[in-house]
C-alpha positions in Angstrom: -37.7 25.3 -18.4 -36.5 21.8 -17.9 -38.3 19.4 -19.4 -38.5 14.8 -19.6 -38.0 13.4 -22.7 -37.8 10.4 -21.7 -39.2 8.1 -18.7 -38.5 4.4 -18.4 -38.6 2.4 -14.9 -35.8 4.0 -13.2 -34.3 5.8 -16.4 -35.0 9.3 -17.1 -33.6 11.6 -19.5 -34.2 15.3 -19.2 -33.1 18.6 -21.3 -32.0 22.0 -19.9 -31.1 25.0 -21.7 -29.0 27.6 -20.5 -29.5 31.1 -21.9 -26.4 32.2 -24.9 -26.2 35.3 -22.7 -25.6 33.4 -19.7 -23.0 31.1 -21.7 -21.3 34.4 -23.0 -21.5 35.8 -19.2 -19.7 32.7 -17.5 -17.1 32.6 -20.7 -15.8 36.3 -19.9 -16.1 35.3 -16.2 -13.8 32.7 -16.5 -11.3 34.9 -19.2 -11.1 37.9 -16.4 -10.1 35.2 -14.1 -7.3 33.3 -16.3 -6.3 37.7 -16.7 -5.3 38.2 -13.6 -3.2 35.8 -13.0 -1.5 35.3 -16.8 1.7 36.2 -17.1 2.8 36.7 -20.6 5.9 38.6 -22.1 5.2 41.9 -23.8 1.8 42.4 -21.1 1.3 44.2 -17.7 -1.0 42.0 -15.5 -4.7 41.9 -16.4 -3.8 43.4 -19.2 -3.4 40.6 -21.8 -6.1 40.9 -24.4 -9.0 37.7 -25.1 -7.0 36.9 -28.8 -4.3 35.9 -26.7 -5.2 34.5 -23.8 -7.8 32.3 -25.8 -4.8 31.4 -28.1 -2.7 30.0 -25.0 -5.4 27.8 -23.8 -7.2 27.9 -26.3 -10.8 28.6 -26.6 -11.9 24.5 -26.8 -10.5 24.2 -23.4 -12.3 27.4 -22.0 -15.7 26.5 -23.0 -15.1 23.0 -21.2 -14.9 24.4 -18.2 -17.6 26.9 -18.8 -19.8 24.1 -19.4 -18.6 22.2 -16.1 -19.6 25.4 -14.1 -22.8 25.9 -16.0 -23.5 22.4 -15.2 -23.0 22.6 -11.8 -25.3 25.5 -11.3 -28.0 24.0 -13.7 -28.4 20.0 -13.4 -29.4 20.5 -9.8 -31.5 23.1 -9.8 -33.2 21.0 -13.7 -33.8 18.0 -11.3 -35.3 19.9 -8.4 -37.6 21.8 -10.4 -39.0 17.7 -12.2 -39.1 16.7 -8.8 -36.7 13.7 -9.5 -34.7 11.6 -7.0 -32.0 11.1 -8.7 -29.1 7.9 -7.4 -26.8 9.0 -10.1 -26.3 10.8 -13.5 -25.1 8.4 -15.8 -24.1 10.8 -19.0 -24.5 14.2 -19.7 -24.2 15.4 -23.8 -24.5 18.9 -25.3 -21.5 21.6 -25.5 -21.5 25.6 -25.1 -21.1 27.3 -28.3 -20.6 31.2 -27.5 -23.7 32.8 -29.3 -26.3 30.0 -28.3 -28.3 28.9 -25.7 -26.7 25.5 -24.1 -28.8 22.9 -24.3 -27.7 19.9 -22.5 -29.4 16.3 -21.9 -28.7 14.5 -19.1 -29.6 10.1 -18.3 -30.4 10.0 -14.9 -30.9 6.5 -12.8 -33.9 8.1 -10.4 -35.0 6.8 -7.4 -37.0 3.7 -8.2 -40.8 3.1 -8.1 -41.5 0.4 -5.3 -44.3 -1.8 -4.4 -44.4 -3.3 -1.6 -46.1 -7.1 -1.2 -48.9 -7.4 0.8 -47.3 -8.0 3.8 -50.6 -7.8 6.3 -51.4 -11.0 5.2 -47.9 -12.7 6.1 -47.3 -15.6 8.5 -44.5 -15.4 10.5 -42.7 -18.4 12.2 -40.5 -17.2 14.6 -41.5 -17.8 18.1 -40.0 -17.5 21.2 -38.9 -21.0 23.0 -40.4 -21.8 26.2 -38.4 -22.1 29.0 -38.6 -25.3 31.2 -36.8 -26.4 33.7 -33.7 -27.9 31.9 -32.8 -24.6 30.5 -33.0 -22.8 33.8 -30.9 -25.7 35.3 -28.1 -24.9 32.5 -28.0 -21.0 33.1 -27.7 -21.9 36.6 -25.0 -24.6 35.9 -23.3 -21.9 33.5 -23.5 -18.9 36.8 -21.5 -22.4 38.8 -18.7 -22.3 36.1 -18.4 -18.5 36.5 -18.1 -18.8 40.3 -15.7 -21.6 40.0 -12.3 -22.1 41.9 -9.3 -23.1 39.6 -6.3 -25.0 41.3 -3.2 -26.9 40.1 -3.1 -30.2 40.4 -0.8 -32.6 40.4 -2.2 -35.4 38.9 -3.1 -36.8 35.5 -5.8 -34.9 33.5 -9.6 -35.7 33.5 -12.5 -34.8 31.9 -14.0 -31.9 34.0 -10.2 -30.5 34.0 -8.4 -27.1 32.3 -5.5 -27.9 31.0 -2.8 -24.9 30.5 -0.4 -25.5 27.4 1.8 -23.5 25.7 2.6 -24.0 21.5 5.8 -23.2 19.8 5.2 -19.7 19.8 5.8 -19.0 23.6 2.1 -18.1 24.3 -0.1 -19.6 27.2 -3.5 -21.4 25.9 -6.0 -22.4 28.3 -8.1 -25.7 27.0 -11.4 -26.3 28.7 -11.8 -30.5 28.6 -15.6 -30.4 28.9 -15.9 -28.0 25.8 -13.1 -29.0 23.4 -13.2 -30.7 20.1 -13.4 -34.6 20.9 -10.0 -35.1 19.2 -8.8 -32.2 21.9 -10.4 -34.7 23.9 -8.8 -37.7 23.2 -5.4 -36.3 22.9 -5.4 -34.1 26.1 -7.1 -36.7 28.8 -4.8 -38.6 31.0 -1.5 -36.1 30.0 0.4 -34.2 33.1 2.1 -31.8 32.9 5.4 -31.3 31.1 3.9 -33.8 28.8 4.1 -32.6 25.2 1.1 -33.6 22.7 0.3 -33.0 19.1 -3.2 -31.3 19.3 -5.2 -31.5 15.7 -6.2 -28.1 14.8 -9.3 -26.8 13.3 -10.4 -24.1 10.6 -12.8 -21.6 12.1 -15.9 -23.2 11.0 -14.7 -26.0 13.5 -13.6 -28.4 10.6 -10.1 -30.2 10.6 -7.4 -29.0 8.6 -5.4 -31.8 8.5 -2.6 -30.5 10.3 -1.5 -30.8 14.3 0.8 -28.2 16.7 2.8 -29.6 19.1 2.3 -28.2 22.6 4.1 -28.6 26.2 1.1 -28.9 28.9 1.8 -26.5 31.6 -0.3 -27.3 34.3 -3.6 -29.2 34.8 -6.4 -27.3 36.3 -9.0 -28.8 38.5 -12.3 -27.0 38.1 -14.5 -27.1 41.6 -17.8 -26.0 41.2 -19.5 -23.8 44.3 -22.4 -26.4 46.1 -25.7 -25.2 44.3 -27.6 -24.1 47.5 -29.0 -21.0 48.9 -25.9 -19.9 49.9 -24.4 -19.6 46.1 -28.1 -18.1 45.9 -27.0 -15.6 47.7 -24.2 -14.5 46.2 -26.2 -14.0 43.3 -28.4 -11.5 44.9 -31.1 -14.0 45.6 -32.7 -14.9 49.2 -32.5 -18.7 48.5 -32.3 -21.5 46.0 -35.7 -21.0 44.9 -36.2 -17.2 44.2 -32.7 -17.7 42.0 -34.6 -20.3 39.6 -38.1 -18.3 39.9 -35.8 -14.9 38.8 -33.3 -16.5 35.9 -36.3 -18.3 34.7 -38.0 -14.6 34.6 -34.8 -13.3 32.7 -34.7 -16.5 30.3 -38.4 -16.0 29.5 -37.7 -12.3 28.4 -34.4 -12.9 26.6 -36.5 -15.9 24.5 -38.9 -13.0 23.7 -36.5 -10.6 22.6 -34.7 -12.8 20.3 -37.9 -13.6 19.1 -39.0 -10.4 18.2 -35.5 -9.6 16.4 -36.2 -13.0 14.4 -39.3 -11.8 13.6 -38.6 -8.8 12.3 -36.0 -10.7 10.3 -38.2 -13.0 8.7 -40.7 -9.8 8.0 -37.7 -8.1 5.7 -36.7 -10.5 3.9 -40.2 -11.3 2.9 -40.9 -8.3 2.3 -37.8 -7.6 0.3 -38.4 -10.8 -1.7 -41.4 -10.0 -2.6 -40.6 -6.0 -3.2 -41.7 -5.3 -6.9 -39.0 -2.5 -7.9 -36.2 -2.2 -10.8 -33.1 -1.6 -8.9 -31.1 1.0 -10.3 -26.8 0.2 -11.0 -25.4 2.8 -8.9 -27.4 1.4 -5.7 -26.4 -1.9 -6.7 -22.9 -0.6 -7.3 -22.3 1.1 -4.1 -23.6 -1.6 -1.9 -20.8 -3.5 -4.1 -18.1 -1.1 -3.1 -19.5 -1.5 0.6 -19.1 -5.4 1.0 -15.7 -5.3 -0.6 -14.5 -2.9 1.5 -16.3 -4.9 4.7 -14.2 -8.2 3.1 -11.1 -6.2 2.9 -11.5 -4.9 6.7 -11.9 -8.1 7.8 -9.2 -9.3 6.0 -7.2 -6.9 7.0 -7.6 -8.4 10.7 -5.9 -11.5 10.1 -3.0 -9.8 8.0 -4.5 -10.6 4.5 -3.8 -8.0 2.0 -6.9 -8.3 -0.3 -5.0 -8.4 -3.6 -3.5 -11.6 -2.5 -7.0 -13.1 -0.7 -8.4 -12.2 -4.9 -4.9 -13.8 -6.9 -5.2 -17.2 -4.3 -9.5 -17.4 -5.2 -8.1 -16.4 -9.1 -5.5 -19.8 -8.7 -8.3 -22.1 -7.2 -11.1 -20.9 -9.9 -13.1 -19.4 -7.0 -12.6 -15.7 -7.8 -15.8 -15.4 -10.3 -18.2 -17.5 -7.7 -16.9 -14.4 -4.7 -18.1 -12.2 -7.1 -21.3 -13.5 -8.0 -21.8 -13.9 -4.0 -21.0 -10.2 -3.6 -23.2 -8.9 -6.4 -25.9 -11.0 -5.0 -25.7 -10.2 -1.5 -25.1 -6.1 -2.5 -28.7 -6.9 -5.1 -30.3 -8.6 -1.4 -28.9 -5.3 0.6 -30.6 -3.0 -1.6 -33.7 -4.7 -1.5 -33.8 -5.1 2.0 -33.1 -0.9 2.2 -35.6 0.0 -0.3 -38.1 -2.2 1.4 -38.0 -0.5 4.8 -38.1 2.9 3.3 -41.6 1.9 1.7 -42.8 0.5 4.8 -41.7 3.7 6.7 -43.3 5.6 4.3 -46.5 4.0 4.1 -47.1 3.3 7.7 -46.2 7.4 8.2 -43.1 6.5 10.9 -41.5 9.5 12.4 -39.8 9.5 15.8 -40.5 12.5 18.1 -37.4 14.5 20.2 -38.2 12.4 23.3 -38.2 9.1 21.6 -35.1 10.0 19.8 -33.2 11.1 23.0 -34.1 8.1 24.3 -33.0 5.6 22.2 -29.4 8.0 21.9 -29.2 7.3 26.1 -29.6 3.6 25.7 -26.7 3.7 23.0 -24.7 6.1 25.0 -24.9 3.4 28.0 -24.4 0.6 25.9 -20.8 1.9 25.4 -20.2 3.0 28.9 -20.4 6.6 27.6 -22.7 9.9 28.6 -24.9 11.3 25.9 -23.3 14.5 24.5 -19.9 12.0 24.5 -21.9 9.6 22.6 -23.0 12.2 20.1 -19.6 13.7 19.4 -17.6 10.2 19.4 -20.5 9.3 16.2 -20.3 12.5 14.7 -23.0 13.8 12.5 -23.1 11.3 9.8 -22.8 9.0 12.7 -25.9 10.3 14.5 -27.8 10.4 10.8 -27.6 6.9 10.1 -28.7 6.0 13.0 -31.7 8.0 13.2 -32.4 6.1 9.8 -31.8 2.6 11.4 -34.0 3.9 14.7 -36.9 4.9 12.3 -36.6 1.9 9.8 -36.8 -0.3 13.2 -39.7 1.5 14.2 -41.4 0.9 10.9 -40.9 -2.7 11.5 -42.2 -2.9 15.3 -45.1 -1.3 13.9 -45.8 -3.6 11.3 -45.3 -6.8 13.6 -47.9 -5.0 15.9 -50.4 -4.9 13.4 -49.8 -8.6 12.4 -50.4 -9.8 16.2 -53.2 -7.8 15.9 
């Protein structure tokens, strides 16, 4: 029988013991196999005796992979049978010796222990806005934009204006007046077309890199807004003026409260995963490491960044070590974060039922334009398990916000 030597936080070590008769079984196994495909001078197949088969790989070799497959077989089955949880196995020590039992030990990083804060007595912050008049004025102002008729004009460029210019590169850029950087601004008002300007260029934080293109201007846009009356009302599926602001005030007021509730449930993680009490065991740490890097390297890979040369540049500027640190922190936050809403699934009792389940996989499936089974088969299994995870984990936290509004 299996059996804990050891049991600290996380770390467990455990013994197994095969039996010598077992060891001695797999050995000849293994020998009968290496038989019957050996071909050695002066022997018919399968007919080359153990002194000299063990002799050509020699018998060292042999009982390493005996112990592999012995391993293989017992580990699992030693770590089912302590009910452990294991994340990974660290280091495994003990080798077969024909004759004797095979006792191995193996260091196991288990599944921590986790204690969750006491989260029913939280405050949360995040509240929806309220929607007043201004804001439904700007949604409607934003629906004019949308409905808006663009012409060329032949004249010099104002404020409300698009402006049509094309860089060094060939391509066409259009330049909104009323939303461009203020040095776009300043550069761009007054111009016509077939002017040519150096525009200052910005990072993609929105900060100036010191640097400026020079572009032709095309053509200058006038913008004309549709009249805000009930007839643009009406195009927007609303009998008049009135119902329009009554009805995208409605939508506003529903949109607030849904961001709110996502903020909320925000703010209830990270509580509770600051205030989780659990050791956190290297592999998880690890693997959530392996995850950001490759999420860096992917979005590197968008711009045409190799990720060798992103590290060697952040090595040349000294900046290499604080990426690092950011990553290990941030993998550290993600684990936290996970082993907080399995906690809080666990001890609320969250499952999802078939309906629910095939609900949530219809809104998906429309979300991407797609029927269900589609859906189901683009994702793929592992696909479709991870988000039954995510479903239940986001159950867990509705739940919990319920019972604070409570």
């Amino acid at each position: 029988m299996p059996e804990i030597v050891e049991r600290e936080g996380y770390r467990v070590k455990i013994r197994g013991e095969v039996p010598a008769e077992e060891v001695e079984g797999a050995y000849r196994l293994l020998l009968e196999a290496y038989r019957k495909r050996a071909k050695v001078p002066g022997f018919r197949p399968g007919r080359v005796p153990d002194r000299v088969l063990e002799a050509r790989i020699g018998r060292e070799a042999l009982l390493a992979e005996v112990r592999e497959e012995l391993l293989d077989r017992h580990l699992p089955e030693a770590i089912r049978e302590l009910g452990l949880d294991p994340v990974a196995v660290r280091r495994v020590e003990g080798q077969p010796v024909l004759g004797e039992p095979f006792v191995f030990e193996a260091e196991i990083e288990n599944y921590p222990e986790v204690e969750l804060p006491d989260w029913r007595a939280f405050t949360l912050e995040a509240t929806a806005p309220a929607i007043d008049d201004q804001a439904v004025e700007a949604a409607l102002a934003d629906l004019q934009k949308r409905y808006a008729e663009v012409e060329a004009v032949d004249r010099e460029a104002r404020e409300a204006d698009q402006l049509v210019v094309v860089p060094e590169d060939g391509s066409e850029v259009v330049i909104a007046l009323a939303e461009a950087y203020p040095e776009v601004q300043k550069a761009l008002l007054g111009r016509r077309a077939g002017e040519e300007v150096e525009l200052p260029l910005f990072d993609q934080e929105g900060k100036p890199q010191g640097k400026t293109a020079r572009v032709r201007i095309k053509e200058v846009r006038e913008v004309r807004l549709p009249p805000l009356d009930d007839e643009f009302a009406k195009t927007l599926g609303y009998e008049s003026l009135g119902e329009a602001r009554e009805k995208i005030a409605e939508e506003l007021r529903r949109r607030a409260e849904a961001e709110a509730q996502e903020a909320r449930k925000t703010e209830l993680l990270e509580k509770l995963a600051e205030g989780l009490k659990a050791e956190l065991p290297p592999a998880l740490v690890e693997a959530e490491e392996r995850a950001i890097w490759g999420e860096i390297a992917d979005d590197l890979a968008k711009r045409g960044i190799p990720l060798e040369d992103y590290l060697k540049q952040l090595e040349a500027e000294g900046r290499l070590d604080e990426l690092k640190a950011d990553v290990r922190q941030g993998a550290e936050r993600r684990v936290r974060r996970g082993l907080a809403l399995e906690k809080l699934t666990e001890e609320l009792g969250i499952k999802l039922d078939e309906d629910e389940w095939r609900a949530y996989l219809d809104r998906m499936a429309q979300r991407y334009g797609l029927k269900t089974g589609d859906f189901e088969r683009a994702v793929g299994e592992e696909g479709l398990r991870r988000l039954y995870v995510r479903r239940l984990h986001d159950k867990a936290l509705e739940t919990a916000l319920a019972e604070l509004a409570a």
